[in-house]
Each structure stands twice: as C-alpha cells, then as structure tokens.
N, CA, C and O atoms as a GROMACS GRO file, in nm:
protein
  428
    1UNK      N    1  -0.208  -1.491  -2.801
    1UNK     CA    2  -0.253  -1.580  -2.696
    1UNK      C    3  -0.405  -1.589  -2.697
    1UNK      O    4  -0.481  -1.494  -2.715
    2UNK      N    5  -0.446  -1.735  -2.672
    2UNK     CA    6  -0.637  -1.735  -2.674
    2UNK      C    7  -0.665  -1.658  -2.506
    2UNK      O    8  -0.593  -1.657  -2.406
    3UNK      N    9  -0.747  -1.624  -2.521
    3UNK     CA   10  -0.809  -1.632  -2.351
    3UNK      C   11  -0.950  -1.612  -2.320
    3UNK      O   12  -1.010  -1.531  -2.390
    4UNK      N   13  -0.997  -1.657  -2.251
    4UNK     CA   14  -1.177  -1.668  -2.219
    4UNK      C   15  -1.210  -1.570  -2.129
    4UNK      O   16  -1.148  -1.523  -2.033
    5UNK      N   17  -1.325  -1.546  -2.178
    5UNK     CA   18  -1.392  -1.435  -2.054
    5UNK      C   19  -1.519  -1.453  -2.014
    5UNK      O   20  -1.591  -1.471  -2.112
    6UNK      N   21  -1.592  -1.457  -1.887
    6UNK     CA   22  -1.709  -1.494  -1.884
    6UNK      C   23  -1.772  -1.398  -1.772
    6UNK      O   24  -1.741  -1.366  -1.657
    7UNK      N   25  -1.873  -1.369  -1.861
    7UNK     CA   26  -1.964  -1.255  -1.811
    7UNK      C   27  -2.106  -1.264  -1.781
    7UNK      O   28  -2.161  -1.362  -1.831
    8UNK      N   29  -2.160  -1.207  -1.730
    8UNK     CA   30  -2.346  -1.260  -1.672
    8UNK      C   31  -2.368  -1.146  -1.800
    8UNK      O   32  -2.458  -1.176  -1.878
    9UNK      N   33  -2.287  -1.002  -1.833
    9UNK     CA   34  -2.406  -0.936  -1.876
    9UNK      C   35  -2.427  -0.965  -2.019
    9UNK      O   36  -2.323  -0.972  -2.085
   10UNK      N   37  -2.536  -0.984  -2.083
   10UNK     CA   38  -2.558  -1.013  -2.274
   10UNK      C   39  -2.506  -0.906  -2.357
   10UNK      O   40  -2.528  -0.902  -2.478
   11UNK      N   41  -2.438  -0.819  -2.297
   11UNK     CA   42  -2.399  -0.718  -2.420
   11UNK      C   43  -2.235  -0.751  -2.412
   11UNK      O   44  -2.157  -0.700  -2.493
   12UNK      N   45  -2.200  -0.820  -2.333
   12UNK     CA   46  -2.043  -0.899  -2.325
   12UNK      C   47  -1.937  -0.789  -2.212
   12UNK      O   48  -1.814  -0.800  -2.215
   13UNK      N   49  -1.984  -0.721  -2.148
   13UNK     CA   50  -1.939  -0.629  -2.069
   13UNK      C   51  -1.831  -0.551  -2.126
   13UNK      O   52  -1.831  -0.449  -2.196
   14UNK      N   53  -1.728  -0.633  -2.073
   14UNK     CA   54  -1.575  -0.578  -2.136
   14UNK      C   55  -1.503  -0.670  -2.258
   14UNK      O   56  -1.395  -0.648  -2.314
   15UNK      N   57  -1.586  -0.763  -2.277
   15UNK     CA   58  -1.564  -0.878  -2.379
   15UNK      C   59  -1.539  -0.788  -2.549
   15UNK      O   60  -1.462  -0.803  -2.644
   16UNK      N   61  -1.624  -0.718  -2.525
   16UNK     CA   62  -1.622  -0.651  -2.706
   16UNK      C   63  -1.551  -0.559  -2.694
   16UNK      O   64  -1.573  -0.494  -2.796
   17UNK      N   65  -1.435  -0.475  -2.603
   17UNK     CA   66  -1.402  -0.371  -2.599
   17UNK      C   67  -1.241  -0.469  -2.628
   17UNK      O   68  -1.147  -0.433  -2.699
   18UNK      N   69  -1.252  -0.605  -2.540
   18UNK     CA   70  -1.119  -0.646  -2.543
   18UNK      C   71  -1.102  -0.726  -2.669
   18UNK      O   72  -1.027  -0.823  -2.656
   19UNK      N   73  -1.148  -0.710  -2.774
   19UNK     CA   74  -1.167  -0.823  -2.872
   19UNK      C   75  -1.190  -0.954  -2.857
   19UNK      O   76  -1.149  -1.026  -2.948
   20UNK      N   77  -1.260  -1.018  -2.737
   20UNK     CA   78  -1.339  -1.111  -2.768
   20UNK      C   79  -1.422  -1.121  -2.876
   20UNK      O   80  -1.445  -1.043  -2.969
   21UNK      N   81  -1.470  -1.244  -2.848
   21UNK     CA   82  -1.550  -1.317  -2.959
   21UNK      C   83  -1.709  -1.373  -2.910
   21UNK      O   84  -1.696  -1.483  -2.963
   22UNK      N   85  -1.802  -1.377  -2.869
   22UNK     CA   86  -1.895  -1.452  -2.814
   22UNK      C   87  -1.915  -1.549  -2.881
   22UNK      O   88  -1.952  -1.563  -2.998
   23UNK      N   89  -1.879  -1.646  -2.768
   23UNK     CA   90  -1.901  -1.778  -2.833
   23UNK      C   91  -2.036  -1.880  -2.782
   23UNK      O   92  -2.035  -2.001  -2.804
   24UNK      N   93  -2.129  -1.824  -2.726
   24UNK     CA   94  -2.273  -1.901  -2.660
   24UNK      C   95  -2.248  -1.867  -2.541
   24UNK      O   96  -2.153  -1.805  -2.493
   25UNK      N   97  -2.367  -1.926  -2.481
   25UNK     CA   98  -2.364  -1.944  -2.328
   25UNK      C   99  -2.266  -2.064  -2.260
   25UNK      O  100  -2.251  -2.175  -2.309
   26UNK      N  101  -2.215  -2.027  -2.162
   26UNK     CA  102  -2.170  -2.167  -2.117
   26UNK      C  103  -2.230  -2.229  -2.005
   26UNK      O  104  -2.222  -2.351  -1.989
   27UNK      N  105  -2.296  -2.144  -1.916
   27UNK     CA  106  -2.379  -2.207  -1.878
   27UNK      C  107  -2.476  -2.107  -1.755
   27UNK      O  108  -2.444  -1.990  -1.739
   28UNK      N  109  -2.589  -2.164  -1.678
   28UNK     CA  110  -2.653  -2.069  -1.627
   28UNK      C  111  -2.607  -2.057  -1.494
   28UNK      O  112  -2.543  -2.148  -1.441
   29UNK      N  113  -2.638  -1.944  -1.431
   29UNK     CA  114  -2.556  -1.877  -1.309
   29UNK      C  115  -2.690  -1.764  -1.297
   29UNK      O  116  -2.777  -1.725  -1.375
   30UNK      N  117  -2.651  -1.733  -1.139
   30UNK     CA  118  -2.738  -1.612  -1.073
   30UNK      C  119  -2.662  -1.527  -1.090
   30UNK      O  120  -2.539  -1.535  -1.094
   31UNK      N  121  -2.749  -1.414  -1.102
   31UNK     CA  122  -2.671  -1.277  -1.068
   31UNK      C  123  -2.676  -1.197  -0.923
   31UNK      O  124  -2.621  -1.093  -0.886
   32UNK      N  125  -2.766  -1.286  -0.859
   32UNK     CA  126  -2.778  -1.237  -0.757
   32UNK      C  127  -2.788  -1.349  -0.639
   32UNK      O  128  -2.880  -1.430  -0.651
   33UNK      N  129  -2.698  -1.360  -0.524
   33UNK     CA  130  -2.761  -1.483  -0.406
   33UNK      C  131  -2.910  -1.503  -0.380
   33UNK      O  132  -3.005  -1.431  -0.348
   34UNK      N  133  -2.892  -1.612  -0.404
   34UNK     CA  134  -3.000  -1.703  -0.389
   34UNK      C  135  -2.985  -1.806  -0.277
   34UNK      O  136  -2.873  -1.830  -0.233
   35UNK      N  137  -3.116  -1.880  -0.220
   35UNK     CA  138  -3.052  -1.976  -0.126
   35UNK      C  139  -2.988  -2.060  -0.130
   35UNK      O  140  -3.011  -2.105  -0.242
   36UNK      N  141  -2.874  -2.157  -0.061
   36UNK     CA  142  -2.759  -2.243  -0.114
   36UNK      C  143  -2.641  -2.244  -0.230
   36UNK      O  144  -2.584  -2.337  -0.288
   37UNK      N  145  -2.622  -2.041  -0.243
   37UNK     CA  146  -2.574  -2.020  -0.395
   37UNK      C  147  -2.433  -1.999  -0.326
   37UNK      O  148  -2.422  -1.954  -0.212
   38UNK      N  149  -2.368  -2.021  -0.374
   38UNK     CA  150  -2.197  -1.930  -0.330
   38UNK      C  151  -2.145  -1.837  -0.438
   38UNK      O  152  -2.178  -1.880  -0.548
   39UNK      N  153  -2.073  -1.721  -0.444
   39UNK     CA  154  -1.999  -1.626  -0.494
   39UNK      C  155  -1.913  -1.681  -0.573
   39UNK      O  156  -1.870  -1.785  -0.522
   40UNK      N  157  -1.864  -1.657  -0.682
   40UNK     CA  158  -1.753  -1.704  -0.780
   40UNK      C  159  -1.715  -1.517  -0.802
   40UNK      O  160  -1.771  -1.427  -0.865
   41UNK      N  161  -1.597  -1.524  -0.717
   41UNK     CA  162  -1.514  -1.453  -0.706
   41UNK      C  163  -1.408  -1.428  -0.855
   41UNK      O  164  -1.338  -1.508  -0.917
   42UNK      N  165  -1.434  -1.293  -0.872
   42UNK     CA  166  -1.316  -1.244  -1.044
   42UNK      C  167  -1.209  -1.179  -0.996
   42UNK      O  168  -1.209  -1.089  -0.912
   43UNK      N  169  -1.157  -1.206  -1.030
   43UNK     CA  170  -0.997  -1.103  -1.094
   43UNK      C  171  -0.897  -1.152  -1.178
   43UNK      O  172  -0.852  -1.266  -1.186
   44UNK      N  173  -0.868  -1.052  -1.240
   44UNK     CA  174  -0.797  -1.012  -1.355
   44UNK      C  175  -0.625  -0.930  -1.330
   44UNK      O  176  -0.587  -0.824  -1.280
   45UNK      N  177  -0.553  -1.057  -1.403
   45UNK     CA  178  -0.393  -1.017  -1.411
   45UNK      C  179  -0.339  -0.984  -1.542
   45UNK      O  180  -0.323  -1.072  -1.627
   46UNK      N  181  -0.308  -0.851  -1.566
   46UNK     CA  182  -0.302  -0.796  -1.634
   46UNK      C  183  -0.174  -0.784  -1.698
   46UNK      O  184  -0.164  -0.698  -1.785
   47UNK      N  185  -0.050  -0.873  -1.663
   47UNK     CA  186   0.054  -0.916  -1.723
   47UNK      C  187   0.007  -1.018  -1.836
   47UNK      O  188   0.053  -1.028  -1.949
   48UNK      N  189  -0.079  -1.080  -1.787
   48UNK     CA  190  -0.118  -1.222  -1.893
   48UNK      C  191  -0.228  -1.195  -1.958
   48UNK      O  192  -0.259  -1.274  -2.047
   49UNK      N  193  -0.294  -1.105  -1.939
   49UNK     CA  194  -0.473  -1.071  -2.015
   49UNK      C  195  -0.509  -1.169  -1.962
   49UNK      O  196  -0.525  -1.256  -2.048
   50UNK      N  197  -0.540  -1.215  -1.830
   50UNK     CA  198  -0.596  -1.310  -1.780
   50UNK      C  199  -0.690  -1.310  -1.690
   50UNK      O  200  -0.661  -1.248  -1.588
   51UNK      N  201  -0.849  -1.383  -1.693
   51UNK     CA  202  -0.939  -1.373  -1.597
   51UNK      C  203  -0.929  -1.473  -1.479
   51UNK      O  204  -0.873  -1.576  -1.518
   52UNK      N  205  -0.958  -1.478  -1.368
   52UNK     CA  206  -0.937  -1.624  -1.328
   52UNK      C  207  -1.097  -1.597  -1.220
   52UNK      O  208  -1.146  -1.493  -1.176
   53UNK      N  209  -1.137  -1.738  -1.206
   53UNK     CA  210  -1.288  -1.750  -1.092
   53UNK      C  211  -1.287  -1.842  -1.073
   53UNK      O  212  -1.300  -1.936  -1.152
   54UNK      N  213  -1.268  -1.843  -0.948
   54UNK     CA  214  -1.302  -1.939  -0.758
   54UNK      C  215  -1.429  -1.966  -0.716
   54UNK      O  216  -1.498  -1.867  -0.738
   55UNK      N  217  -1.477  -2.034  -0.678
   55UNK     CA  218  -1.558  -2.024  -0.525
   55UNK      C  219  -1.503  -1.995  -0.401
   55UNK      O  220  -1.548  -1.947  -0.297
   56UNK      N  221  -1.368  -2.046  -0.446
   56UNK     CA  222  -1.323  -2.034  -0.288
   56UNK      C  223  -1.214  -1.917  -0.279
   56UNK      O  224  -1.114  -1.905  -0.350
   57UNK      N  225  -1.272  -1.809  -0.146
   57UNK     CA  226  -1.219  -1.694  -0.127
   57UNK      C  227  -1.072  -1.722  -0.057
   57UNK      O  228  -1.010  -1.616  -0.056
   58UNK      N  229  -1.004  -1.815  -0.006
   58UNK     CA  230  -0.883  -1.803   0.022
   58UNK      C  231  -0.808  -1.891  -0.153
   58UNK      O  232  -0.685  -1.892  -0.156
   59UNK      N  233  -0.856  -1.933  -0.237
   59UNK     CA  234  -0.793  -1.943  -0.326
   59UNK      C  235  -0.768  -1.786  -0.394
   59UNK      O  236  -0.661  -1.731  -0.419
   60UNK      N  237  -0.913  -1.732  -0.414
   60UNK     CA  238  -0.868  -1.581  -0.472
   60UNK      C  239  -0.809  -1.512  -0.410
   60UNK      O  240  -0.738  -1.443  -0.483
   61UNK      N  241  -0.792  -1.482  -0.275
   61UNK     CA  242  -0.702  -1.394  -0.204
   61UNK      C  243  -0.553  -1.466  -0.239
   61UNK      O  244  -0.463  -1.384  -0.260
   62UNK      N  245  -0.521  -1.588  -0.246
   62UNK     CA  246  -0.398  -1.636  -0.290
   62UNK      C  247  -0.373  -1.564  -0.401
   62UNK      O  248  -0.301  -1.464  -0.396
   63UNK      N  249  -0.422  -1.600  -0.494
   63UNK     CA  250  -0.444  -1.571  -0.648
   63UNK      C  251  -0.399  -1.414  -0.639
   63UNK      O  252  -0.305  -1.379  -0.710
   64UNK      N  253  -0.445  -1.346  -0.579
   64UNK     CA  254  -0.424  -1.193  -0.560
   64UNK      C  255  -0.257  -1.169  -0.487
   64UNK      O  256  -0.157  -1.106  -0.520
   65UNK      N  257  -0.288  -1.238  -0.398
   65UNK     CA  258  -0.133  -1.178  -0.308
   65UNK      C  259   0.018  -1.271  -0.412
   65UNK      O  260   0.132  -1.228  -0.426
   66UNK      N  261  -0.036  -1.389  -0.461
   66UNK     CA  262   0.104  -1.430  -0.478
   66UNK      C  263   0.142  -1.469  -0.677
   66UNK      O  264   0.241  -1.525  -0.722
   67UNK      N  265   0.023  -1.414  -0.752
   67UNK     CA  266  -0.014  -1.428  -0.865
   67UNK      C  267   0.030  -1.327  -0.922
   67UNK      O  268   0.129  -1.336  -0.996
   68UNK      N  269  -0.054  -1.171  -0.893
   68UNK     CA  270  -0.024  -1.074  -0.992
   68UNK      C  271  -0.157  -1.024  -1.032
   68UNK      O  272  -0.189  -0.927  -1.101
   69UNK      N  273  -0.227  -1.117  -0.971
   69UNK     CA  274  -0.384  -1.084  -1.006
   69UNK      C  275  -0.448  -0.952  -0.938
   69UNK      O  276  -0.400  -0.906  -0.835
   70UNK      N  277  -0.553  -0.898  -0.997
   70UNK     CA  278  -0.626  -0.775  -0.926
   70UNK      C  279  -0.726  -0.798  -0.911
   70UNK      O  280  -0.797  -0.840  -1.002
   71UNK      N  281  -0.777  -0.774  -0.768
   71UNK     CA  282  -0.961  -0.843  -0.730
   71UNK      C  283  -1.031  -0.747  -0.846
   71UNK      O  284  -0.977  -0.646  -0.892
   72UNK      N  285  -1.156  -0.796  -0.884
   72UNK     CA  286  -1.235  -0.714  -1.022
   72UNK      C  287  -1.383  -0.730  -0.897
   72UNK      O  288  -1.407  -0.635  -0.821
   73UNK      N  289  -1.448  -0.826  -0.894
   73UNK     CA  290  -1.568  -0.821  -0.813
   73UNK      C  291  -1.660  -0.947  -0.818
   73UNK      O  292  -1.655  -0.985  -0.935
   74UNK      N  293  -1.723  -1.011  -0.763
   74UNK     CA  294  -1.828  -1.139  -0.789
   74UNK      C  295  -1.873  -1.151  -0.906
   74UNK      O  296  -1.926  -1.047  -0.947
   75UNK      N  297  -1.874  -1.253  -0.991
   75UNK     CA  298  -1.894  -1.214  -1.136
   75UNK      C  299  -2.012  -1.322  -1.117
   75UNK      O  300  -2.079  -1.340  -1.218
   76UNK      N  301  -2.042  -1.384  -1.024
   76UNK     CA  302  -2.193  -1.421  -1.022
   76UNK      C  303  -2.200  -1.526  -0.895
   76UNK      O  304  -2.106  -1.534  -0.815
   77UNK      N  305  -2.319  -1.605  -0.885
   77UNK     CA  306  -2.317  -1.674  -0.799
   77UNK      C  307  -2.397  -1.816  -0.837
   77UNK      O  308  -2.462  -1.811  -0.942
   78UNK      N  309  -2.399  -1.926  -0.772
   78UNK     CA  310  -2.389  -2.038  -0.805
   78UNK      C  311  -2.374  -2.179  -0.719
   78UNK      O  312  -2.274  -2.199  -0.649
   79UNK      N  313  -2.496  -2.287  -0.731
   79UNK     CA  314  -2.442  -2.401  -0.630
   79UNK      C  315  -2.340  -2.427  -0.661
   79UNK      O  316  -2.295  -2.441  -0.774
   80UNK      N  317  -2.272  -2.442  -0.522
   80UNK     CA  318  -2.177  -2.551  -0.500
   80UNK      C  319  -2.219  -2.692  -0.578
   80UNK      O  320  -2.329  -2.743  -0.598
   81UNK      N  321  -2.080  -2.731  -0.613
   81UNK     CA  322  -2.121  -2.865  -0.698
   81UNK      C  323  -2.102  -2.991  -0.574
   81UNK      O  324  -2.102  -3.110  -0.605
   82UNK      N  325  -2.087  -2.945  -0.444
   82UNK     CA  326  -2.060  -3.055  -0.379
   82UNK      C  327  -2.230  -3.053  -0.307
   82UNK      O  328  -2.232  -3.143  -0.223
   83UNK      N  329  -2.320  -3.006  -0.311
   83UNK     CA  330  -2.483  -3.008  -0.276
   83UNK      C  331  -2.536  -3.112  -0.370
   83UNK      O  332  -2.541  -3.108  -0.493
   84UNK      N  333  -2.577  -3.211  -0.284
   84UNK     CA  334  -2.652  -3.306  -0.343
   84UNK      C  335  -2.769  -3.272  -0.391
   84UNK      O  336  -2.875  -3.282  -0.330
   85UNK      N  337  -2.748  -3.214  -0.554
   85UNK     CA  338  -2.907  -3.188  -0.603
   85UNK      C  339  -2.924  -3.182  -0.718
   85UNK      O  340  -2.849  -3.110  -0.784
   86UNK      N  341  -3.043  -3.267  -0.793
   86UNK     CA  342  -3.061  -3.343  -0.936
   86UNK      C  343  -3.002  -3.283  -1.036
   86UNK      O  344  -2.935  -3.344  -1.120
   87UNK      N  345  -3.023  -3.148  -1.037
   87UNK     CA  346  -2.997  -3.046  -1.132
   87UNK      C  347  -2.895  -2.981  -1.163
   87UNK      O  348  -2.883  -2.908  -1.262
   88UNK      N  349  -2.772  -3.016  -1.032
   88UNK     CA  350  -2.666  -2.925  -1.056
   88UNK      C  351  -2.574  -3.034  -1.115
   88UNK      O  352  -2.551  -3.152  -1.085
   89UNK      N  353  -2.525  -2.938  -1.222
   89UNK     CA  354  -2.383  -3.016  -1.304
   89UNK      C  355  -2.300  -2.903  -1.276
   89UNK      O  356  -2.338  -2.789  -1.251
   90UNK      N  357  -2.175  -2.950  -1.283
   90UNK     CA  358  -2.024  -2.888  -1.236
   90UNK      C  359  -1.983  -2.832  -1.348
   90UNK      O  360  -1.987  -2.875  -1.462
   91UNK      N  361  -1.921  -2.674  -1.283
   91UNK     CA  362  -1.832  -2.616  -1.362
   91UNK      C  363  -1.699  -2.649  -1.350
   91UNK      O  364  -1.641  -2.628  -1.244
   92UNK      N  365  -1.622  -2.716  -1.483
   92UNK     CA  366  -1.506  -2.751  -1.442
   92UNK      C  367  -1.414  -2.646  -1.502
   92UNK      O  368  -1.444  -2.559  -1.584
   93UNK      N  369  -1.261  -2.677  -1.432
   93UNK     CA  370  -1.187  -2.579  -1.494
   93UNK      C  371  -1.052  -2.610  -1.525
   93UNK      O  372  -0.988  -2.654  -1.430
   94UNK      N  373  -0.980  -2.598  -1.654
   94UNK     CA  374  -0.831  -2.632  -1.697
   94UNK      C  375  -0.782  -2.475  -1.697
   94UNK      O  376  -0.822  -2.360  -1.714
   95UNK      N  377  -0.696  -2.536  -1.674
   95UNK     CA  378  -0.538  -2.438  -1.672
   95UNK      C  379  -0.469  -2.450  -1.798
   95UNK      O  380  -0.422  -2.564  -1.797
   96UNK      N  381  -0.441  -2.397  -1.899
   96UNK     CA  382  -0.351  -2.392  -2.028
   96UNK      C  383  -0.185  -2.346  -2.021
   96UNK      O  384  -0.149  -2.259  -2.100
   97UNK      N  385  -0.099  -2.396  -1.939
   97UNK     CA  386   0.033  -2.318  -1.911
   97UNK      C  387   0.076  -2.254  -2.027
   97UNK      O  388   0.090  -2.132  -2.029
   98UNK      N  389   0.098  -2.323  -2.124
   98UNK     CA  390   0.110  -2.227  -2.274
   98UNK      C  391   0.058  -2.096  -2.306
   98UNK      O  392   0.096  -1.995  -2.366
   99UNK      N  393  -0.069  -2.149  -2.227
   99UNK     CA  394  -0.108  -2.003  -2.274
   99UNK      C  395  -0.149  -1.926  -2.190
   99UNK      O  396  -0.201  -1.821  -2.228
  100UNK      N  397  -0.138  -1.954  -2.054
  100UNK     CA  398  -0.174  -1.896  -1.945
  100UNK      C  399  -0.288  -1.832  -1.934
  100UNK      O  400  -0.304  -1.720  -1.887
  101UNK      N  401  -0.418  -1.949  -2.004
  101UNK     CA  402  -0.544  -1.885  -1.984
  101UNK      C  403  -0.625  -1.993  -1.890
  101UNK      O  404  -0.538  -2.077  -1.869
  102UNK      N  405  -0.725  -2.029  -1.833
  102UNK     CA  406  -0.836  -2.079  -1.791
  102UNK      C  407  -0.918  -2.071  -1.850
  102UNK      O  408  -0.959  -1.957  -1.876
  103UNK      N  409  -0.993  -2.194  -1.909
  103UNK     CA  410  -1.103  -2.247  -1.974
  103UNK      C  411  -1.204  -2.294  -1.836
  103UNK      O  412  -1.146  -2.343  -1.739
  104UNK      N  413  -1.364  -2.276  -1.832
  104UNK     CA  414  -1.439  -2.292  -1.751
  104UNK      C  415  -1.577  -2.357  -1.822
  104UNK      O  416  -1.648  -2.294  -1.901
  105UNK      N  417  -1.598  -2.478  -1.784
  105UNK     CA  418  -1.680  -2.565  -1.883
  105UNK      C  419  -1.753  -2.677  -1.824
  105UNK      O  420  -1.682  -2.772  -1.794
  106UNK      N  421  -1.915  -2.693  -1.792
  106UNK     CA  422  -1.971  -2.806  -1.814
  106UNK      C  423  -1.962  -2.903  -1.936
  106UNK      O  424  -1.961  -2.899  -2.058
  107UNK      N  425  -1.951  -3.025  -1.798
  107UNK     CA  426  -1.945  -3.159  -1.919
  107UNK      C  427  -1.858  -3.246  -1.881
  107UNK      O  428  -1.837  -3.346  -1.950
   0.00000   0.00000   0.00000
C-alpha cells in the first residue's frame, strides 16, 4: 500500500524509521501559532498505516472515536484557507479508498 506522511521536522521524524521516501517539501507551515494560524491536528490508525490532518477538531475527534484512529499531536499550524489573504493558497486533500491513504497538496 502507498501512504504519505507529513512532517515539519527535516530529518523526516518517523518517516525514515517507517520506510518512507522524502519526496520535497509540500508546502510551508508554522511550527508554532502565530496570529490568524489554526492547528492541523494528527493522528494515526494503525490498522491501515495511516496518517490523517484536520483543521477541524470535531472532525479529528470523529476520526478518533468512530475510525480507529489514535490522537498523535498538532503536527503544525497554519491559515485557514477561508482568510482573505494574497498569499494564502489551500491545502487540499483526497482520500484514496483503495488504498486507504490521504494525499495533502497545493495546487
């Protein structure tokens, strides 16, 4: 099965331990709140080798209670793409049922 992982730290955190691959940046993110930033909430279900990240905390608490998923921790923070401002482009996100991974991608 493919599956993506996305991490703030440059040494790939848990990425090289799980046989990932680094494949570039995908895009820039805080590591820390900033003003107008919101939380992109992680966890990881470990039936599927799967990461999944929200903004929105009643999607991850879903994700947790009715998924299989296990909260992991804020894996960074980030405008909202609904803030009207020149610079922000959207992180979008597909679902792969086949393969039961999430892809997370500007563009």
């Amino acid at each position: 099965m493919v599956h993506h992982f996305y991490t703030t730290d440059p040494k790939g955190e848990l990425a090289l331990q799980g046989g990932y691959r680094y494949l570039g940046i995908a895009c820039y993110v805080y590591t820390m709140q900033v003003k107008d930033t919101v939380p992109v909430y992680r966890c990881f279900n470990p039936s599927t080798n799967n990461h999944f990240y929200t903004t929105s905390r009643s999607e991850f608490d879903n994700t947790i209670q009715n998924y299989g998923y296990k909260p992991e921790f804020i894996g960074w923070f980030m405008f909202d793409a609904d803030q009207n401002h020149p610079n922000i482009v959207a992180l979008n996100r597909y679902y792969n049922e086949e393969t039961m991974d999430h892809l997370y991608f500007t563009g």
